[in-house]
Structures are given as C-alpha cells and as structure tokens.
VOGU-3710 file (C-alpha; in Angstrom, 3 decimals, decimal comma):
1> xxxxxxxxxx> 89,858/101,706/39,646  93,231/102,961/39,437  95,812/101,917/36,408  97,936/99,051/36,699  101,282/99,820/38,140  104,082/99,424/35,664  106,962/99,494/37,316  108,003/99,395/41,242  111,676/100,606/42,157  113,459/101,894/45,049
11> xxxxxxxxxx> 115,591/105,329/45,312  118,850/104,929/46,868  121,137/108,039/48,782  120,394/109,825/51,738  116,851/110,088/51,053  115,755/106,509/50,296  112,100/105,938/48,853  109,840/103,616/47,240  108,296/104,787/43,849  105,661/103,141/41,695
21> xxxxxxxxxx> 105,168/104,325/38,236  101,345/103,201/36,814  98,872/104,515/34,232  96,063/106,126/34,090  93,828/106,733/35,713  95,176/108,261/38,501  94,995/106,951/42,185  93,791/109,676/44,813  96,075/108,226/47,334  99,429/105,366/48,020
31> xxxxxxxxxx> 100,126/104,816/51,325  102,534/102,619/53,308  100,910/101,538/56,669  102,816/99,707/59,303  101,528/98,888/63,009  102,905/102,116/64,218  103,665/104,591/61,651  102,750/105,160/58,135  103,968/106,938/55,088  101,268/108,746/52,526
41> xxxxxxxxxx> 103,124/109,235/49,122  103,527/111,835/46,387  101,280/110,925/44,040  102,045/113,152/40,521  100,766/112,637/36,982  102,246/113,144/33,149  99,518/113,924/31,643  101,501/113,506/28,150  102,506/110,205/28,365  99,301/109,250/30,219
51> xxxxxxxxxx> 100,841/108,211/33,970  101,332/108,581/36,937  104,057/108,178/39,615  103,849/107,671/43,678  107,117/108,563/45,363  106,886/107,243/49,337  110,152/108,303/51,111  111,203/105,673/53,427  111,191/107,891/56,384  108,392/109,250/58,783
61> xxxxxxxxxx> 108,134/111,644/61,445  106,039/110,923/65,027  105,493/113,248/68,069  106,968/116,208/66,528  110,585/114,695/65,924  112,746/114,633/63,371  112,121/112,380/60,018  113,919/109,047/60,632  114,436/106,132/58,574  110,937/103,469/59,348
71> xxxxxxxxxx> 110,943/101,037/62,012  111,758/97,413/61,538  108,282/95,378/60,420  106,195/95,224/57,383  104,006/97,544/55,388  100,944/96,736/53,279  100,633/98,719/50,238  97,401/100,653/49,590  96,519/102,212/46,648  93,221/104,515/46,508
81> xxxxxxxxxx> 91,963/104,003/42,960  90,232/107,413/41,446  86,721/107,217/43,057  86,988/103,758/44,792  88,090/102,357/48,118  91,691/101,754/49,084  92,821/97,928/48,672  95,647/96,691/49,949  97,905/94,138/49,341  95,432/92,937/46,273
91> xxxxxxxxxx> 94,914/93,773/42,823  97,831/95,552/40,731  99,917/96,544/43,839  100,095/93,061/44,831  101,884/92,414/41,605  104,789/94,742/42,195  107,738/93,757/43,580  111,626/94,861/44,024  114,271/92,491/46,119  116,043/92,855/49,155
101> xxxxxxxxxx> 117,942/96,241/48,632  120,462/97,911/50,681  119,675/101,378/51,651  121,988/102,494/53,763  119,895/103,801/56,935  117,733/100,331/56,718  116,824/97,371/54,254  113,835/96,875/52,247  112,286/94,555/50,057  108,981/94,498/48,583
111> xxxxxxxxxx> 106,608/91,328/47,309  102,877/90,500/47,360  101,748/94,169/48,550  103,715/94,303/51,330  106,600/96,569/52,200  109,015/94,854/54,806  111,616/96,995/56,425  114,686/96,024/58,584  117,658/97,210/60,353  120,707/98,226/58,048
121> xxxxxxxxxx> 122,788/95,292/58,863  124,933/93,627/56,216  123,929/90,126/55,429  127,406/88,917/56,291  126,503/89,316/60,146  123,151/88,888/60,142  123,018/84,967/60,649  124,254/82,878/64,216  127,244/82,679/62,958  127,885/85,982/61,796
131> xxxxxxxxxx> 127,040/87,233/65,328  129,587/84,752/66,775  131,952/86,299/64,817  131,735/89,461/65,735  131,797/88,543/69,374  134,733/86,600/69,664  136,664/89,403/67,585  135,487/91,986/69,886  135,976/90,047/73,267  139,471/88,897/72,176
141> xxxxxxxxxx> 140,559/92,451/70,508  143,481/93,636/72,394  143,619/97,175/73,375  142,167/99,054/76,814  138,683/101,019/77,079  137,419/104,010/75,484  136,526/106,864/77,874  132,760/106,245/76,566  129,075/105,298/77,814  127,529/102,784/76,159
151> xxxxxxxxxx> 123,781/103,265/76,610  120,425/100,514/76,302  117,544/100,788/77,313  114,650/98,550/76,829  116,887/96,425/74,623  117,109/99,494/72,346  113,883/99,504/71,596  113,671/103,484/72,362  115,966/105,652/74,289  114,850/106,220/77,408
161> xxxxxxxxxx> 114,156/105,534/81,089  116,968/106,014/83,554  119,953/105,584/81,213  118,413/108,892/79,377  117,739/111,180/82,285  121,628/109,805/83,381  122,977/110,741/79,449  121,386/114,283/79,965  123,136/114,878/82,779  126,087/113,441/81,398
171> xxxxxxxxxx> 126,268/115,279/78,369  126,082/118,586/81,277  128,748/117,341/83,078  131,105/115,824/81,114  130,418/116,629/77,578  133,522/115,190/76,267  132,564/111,691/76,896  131,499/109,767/73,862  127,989/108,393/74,330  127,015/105,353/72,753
181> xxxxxxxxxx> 123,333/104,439/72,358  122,184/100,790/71,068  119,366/100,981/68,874  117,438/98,343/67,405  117,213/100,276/64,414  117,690/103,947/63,226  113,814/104,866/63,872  114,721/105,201/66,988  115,878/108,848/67,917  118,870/108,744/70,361
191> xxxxxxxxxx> 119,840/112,227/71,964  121,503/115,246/71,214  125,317/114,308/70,474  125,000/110,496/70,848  125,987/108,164/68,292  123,429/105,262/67,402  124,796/101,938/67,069  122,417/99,137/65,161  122,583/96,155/67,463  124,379/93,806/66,302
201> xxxxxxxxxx> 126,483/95,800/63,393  129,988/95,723/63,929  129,845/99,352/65,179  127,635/98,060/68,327  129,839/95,204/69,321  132,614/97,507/69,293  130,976/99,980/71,325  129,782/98,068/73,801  133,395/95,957/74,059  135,349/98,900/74,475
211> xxxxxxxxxx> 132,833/101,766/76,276  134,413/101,955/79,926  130,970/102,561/81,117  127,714/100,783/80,383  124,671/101,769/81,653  121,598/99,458/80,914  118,178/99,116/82,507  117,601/95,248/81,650  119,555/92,256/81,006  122,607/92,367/78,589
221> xxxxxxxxxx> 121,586/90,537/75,516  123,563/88,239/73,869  127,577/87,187/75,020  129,033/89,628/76,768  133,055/89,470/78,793  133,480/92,224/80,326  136,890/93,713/79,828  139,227/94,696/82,568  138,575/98,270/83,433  134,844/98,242/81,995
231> xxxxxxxxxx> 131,782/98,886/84,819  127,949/97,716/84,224  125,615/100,034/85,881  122,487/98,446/86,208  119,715/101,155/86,720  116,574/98,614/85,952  113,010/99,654/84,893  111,157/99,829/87,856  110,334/99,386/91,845  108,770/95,902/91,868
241> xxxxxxxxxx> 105,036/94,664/92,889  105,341/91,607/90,501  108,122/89,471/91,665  111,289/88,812/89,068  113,871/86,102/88,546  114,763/83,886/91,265  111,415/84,873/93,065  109,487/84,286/89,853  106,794/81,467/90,874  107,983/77,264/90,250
251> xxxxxxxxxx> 111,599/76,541/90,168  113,657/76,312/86,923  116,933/75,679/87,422  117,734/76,976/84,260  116,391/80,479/84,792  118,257/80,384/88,219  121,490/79,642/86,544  120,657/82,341/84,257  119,716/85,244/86,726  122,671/84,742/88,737
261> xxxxxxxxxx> 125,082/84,419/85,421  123,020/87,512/84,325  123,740/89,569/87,822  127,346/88,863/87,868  128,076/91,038/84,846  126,842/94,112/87,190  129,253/96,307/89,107  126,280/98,796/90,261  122,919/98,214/91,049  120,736/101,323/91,571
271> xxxxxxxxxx> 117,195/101,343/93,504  114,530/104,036/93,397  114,451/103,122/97,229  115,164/101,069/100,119  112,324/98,986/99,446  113,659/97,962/95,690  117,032/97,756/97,235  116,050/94,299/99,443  114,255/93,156/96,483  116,132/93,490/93,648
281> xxxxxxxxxx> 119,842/92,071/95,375  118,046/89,034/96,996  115,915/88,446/93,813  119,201/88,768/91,788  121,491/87,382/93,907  123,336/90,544/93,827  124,982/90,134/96,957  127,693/92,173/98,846  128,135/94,509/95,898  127,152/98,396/95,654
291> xxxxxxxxxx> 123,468/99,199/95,622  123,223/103,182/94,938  119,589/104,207/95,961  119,217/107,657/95,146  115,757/107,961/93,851  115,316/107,292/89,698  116,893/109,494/87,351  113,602/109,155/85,281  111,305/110,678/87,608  113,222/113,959/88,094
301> xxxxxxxxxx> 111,496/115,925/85,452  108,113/114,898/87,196  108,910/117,451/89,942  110,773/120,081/87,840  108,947/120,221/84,879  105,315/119,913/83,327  103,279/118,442/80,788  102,334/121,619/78,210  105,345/120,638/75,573  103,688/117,027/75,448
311> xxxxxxxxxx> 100,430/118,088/75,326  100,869/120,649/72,470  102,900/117,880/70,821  100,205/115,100/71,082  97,481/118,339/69,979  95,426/118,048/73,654  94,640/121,526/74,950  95,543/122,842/78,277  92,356/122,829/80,007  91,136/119,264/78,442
321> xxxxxxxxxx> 90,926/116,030/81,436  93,643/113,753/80,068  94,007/109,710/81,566  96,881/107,757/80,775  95,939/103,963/80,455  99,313/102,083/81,070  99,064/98,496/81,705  101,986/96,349/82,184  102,581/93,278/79,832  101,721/89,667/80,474
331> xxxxxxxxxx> 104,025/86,182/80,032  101,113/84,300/78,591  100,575/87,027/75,654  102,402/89,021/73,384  100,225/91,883/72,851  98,686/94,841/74,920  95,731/93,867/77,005  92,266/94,677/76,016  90,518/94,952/79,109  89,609/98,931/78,037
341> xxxxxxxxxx> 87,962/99,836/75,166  89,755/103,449/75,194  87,072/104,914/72,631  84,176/104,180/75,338  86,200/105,502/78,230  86,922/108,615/76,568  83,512/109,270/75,921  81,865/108,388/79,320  84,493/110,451/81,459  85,199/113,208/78,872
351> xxxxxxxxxx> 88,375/113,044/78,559  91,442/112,014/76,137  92,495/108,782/76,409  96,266/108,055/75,758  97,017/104,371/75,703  100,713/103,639/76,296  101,322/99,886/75,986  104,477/98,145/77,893  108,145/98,391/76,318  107,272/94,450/75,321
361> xxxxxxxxxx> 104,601/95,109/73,340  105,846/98,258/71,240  106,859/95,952/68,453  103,727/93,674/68,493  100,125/94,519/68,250  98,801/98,525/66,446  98,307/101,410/67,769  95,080/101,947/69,386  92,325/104,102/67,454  89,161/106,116/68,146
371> xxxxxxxxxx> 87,768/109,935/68,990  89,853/111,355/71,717  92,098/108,050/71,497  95,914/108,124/71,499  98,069/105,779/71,000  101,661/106,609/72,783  102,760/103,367/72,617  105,679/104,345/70,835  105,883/107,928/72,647  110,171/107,804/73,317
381> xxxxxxxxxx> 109,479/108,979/77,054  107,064/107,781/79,571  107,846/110,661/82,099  106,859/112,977/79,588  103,429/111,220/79,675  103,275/111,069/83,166  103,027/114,777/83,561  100,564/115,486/80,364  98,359/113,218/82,586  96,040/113,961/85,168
391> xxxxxxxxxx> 95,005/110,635/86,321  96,957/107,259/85,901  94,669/104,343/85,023  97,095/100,888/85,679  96,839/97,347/86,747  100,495/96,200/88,207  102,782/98,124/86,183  105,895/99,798/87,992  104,825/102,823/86,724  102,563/102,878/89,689
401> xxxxxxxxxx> 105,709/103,927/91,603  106,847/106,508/88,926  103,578/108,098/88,949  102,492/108,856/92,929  105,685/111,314/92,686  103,680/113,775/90,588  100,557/113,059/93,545  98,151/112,762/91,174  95,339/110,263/91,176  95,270/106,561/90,470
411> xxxxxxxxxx> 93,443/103,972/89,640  93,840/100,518/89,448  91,761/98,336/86,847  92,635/94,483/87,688  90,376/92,120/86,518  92,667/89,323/85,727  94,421/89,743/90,037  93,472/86,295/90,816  95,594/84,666/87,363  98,289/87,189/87,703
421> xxxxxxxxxx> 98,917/87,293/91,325  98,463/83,401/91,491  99,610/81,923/88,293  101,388/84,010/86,154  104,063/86,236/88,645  102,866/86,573/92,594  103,161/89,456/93,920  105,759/91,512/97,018  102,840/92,814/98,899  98,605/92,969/99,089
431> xxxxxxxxxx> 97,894/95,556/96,054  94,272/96,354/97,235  95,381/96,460/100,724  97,431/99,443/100,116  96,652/101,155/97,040  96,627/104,818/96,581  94,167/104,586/94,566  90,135/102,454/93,919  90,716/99,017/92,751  87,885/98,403/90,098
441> xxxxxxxxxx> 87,386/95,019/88,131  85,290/96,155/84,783  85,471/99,070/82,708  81,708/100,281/84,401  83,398/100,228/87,973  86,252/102,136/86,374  84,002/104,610/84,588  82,165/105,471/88,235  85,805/105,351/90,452  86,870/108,442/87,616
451> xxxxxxxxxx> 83,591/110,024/88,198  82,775/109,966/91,937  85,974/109,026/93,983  87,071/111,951/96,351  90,544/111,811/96,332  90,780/112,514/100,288  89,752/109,173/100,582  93,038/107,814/99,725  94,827/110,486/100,846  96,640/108,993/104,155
461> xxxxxxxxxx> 97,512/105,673/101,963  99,137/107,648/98,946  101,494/109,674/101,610  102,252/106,572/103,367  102,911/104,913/99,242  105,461/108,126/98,710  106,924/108,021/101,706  108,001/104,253/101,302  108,666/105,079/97,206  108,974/107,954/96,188
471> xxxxxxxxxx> 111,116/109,921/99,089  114,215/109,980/96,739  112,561/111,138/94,009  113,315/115,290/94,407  114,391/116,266/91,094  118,116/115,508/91,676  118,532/111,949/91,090  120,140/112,122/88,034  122,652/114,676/89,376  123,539/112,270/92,188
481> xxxxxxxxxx> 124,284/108,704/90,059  126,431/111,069/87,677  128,335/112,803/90,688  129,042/109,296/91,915  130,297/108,080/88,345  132,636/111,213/88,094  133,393/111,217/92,044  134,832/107,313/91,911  136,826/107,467/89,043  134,368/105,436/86,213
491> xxxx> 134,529/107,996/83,926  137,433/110,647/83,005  134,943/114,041/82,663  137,701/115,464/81,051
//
C-alpha cells in the first residue's frame, strides 16, 4: 500500500498543478485520468523526513501539440501504491481535498478522489444572470465594428472545419485582421496568431459583438443582435443525407420558429454544391439571400496535401492499411455508437483502426481502447484524418461527402437504417441505392466487404457521387470564399 497522503494543494502561476504530499512508502505512480486525456505525475521522495510528493501539472499535450491547460470534465485520482494495484477515487486519495480555486488558464477543485476541471470563467458571470448581463452590455455598447473575424466552430468545441481552412487563408491574405476564435475552454488549440476567447467571458461577448465578420459552421448560441455593419457567414458542417430543421420528421412549431429565427441572423450561406444549396435554403428558410457554393474550404488539403504528418503524429507507419471508423451521432443517445468493436476489426482486416466519434460526442463517452485502436475523437482536424486513411468505414455521416474527394474506398455499416431513416431523421435520397461504396449490416459483413470487394464495382456510382458532390472541391475553395470576403467589402485586408 502506499502512505496516507498528508496534504493536497494546488500551485498557482503560469504553470498551475496539483501536488499531494504523503508518507512513506512510496507510490510507483499518481495519475489524473479524464475521458480524453490524462496527466501521470512527478512522483519524488525525501528520504530524510520519510515522504514523498506527486506534482501533476494541470496541463497535457495530445497529437503532438503544444501543452495546454486540461479540458473541461472530471478526473479520478489514482494512486499506484508500492507493489499493489492502482485505486482510484478510494482509500487515502479519496480523503484529499482542496476547494474551488482560480487558476488563471482554468478552475479546479478537488473532493472524494476526483479532480474536476472547468473553463476559467469568473463566478460573477457564470450563472443566467451573469450571462444576461453581459449580453445586454455588449448588444447595447455604443461604438462601430472592429475590422475582426470572429471564428466557431462546432460550438468551440475544437477549431476546425471550414471556418479554419477560411482563417488560414485569411491570415495569407490579410494578416492584419484580428482573428477571434471561441473556445469552450483553453484545451482547445486555436491557430497561429488567433486570440482564444472562453465562451461566455467577457472577452467572448465582446468579440463576437464587435468582430465585423463572423464566420460559424452551426447555429449561434445564446442571444445574439447583430450590429449594423456586422455579416454572419454561415459555412455549416456538411452536405446533407439526414434531413435538418424544418425538414426534420413531425412538426414542432417551436423548432420551426426557431430555425427560421436562427437563419435570419445569416447574411451568407455557403454550399459544398448545388445539391446542398436547394437543401440547406429551403430547409432553413434562407430565402432570396446569397448562397456562395464554391466547394468546402475543408476539403482543400484532401487534394493538395497527404496523410504522412498525421500518420507519424498518431505513430502508424507508411506502408501499414489504416480505416477510419466515423459514424455520425444519434438524437436518441448521447454517446458514440457501438456497433464496431474496433479491437476485433483491427485484427481480422489487419489494419489500424482510428475511431473518430461525431463533434457531439467529443465531450461525452472515452476514448476507445485496444491493439492497433485509436481513438481521434478529439483529433482538432478531420481532413487531416481523411487523408491518413485509406478506407472510410461510415453509416450517414456527412463526411461521406468530404471523403469521395480523396476517391478512396467506402463503406457503409448501417444496421440501425430502418430506425434512423424512419424514426429518428429521414433521409434526402435512397443511401443503398446510390452508394459508392457496399452497404453491410454486422461487423462479419463488414469484415468480408474490406476483404473481398473490388473497388471497380462501384466505380461508375462513386464518379457519378463526385460529380454531383464533390466537383467544387479542387483545392481552391478556401481561396475563393476569402477573395469574395475581401472582393465585397466585408473585411478591410488592410
């Protein structure tokens, strides 16, 4: 067993940590382990006085980034005692404890053996009524707008999609432009020259009341007036097979009011094509207002670049088979789907498995584990993925339509068609009928598809698919969008 801990504390500055102080004997390991990262400590020893000491900075590394401060959720302490299993949240690390502290890149607070971590936000604002504060003071502020972007996407869950690939390009272009990313917290790595704003802080309602460009690829959260000279570029997440809003199966007239009250803050609405285009402005009842289809930004780096940086980064060698499970989230559950087990499938077809969950469920659920398993869940960019991959395994996720630019193969596991298609969301058009790709119902018919498809069999339907999807997607989108923001006037480049 390891010694009892005597005291539990945490450092403050730019470095902010946990630290335990026990004595002997010694554990062999403290770690902090959270649903998608963890932190192993510094364990050290006084072998004078007859301690020890376990010093777990509140920051972690993932895919080869920088250190940044943890992401919002909680951590259960486990201590390894000298010769013994680890235990967590039981025992003598259960009994430490330190309150709610201010740390200045997050919060933290520590009781019953469990770590919980959350955004730095001042308690002052972080109530109802602290919010409605700060949005009446920032919709009422006088003043004009800031020759700024303000940047979301996913709800700032990471930084990426459309509105990055249309930063990057920015930040070529016009690289005196401020560029404001919302962030649900600082674990999330914004790029090069941005500024983070904590949604919610006062920083982030100023940013996004004064930015004279926003550029978002979902709905806008919370109030939001738009000021006069401000414009909402609405680059959304994806072409559609599962219908959305107004189209959404059974009428509620609330979410009606709400789609239309939602579409009315947009100025801009791009499409990856023509076929998105119909969709999205009758399923949004964004009518008679501009609809820029020029391909998606996103996908541009699936033509011009390829997948060796990711690769090394995720530790997969060049020559190994790699599949990319990516199923898209469901309305009746919070969590990723199960229908793989990603250990199995990695052994049957030989391959590495990377399992990369839906934007919804980064926050829920843990990472997947198992030989030749990887969980990119929380990888910050899918495209990336995309090209580390050689085959796409999917069910009716949009990244169906992201994918079939690169031409490589698909598959389509679906066992769940007849509840999602008929109960849960309905789809725009017959998915078997016209996949690129075998549609398999179990894990065995998926395990023979990967093993003894010939991709010529699919080959006239996946260059119909690209043709109808994918024929703005050349590696210049992003180029285009910003040309038109400079070109019309929504931005001063200089």
């Amino acid at each position: 067993m390891s010694g009892p801990i005597v005291s539990a504390y945490f450092e403050t500055g730019d470095e902010p940590a946990l630290v335990l102080t026990g004595q002997k004997p010694v554990p062999t390991a403290v770690v902090l382990r959270g649903p998608r990262a963890h932190v192993d400590a510094e364990v050290t020893t006084d072998e004078d006085a007859g301690t020890w000491r376990a010093h777990a900075p509140l920051r972690a590394s993932r895919w080869g980034g920088p250190e940044l401060p943890l992401p919002a959720g909680e951590y259960a302490l486990e201590v390894t005692p000298d010769g013994g299993e680890s235990s967590t949240g039981a025992g003598a690390e259960a009994a430490a404890s330190v309150p709610l502290a201010q740390l200045g890149t997050l919060r933290a607070e520590l009781a019953d053996g469990v770590l919980t971590v959350g955004p730095p936000m001042d308690p002052a604002y972080d109530s109802g009524e602290g919010q409605d504060a700060l949005e009446r003071r920032y919709a009422t502020r006088p003043g004009g707008v800031e020759n700024a972007v303000f940047f979301e996407s996913f709800y700032g869950r990471n930084a990426s999609c459309n509105p990055l690939a249309i930063d990057r390009e920015l930040a070529r272009r016009a690289p005196h432009v401020t560029r404001y990313w919302s962030v649900i917290d600082l674990s999330v790595q914004v790029p090069e020259g941005a500024v983070a704003v904590v949604d919610g802080t006062p920083e982030w309602w100023r940013a996004r009341g004064t930015a004279r460009l926003l550029v978002v690829n979902d709905w806008l959260r919370r109030r939001f007036s738009r000021r006069t000279g401000q414009i909402v570029l609405q680059t959304w997440h994806g072409t559609p097979l599962k219908r959305l809003a107004l189209h959404r199966p059974g009428f509620d007239p609330r979410r009606a009011v709400a789609v239309v009250k939602e579409s009315r803050r947009w100025n801009v609405l791009l499409a990856q094509n023509p076929y998105s285009a119909r969709i999205l402005s009758k399923a949004y009842a964004f009518l008679r207002r501009p609809i820029w289809i020029e391909g998606y930004p996103r996908n541009d780096v699936l033509t011009t670049g390829d997948g060796a940086a990711t690769r090394a980064t995720l530790g997969i060698g060049p020559d190994e088979r790699v599949l990319l499970y990516a199923p898209t989230w469901r309305d009746d559950r919070t969590e990723m789907v199960d229908f793989v087990d990603p250990a199995a499938l990695a052994a049957a077809s030989d391959a590495v498995v990377l399992v990369r969950g839906h934007s919804r469920t980064l926050q829920p659920g843990r990472d997947a584990e198992g030989p030749r398993v990887i969980d990119v869940t929380g990888f910050p960019d899918t495209a990336q993925l995309l090209l580390a991959a050689d085959a796409l395994i999917t069910d009716y996720s949009s990244v169906m339509f992201d994918f079939s630019a690169t031409g490589k193969p698909m598959y389509f596991l679906v066992p769940d068609i007849e509840h999602y298609r008929g109960e849960l969301r309905g789809f725009y058009f017959d998915l078997p009928r016209y996949a690129p790709g075998p549609v398999v119902r179990t894990q065995d018919d998926l395990i023979a598809a990967l093993r003894d498809t010939d991709p010529s069999e699919f080959a006239a339907r996946y260059a119909a698919w690209r043709a109808k999807f994918n024929a703005r997607d050349d590696g210049r989108a992003a180029e285009r969008v910003v040309a038109r923001i400079i070109d019309q006037g929504l931005l001063d480049p200089s």
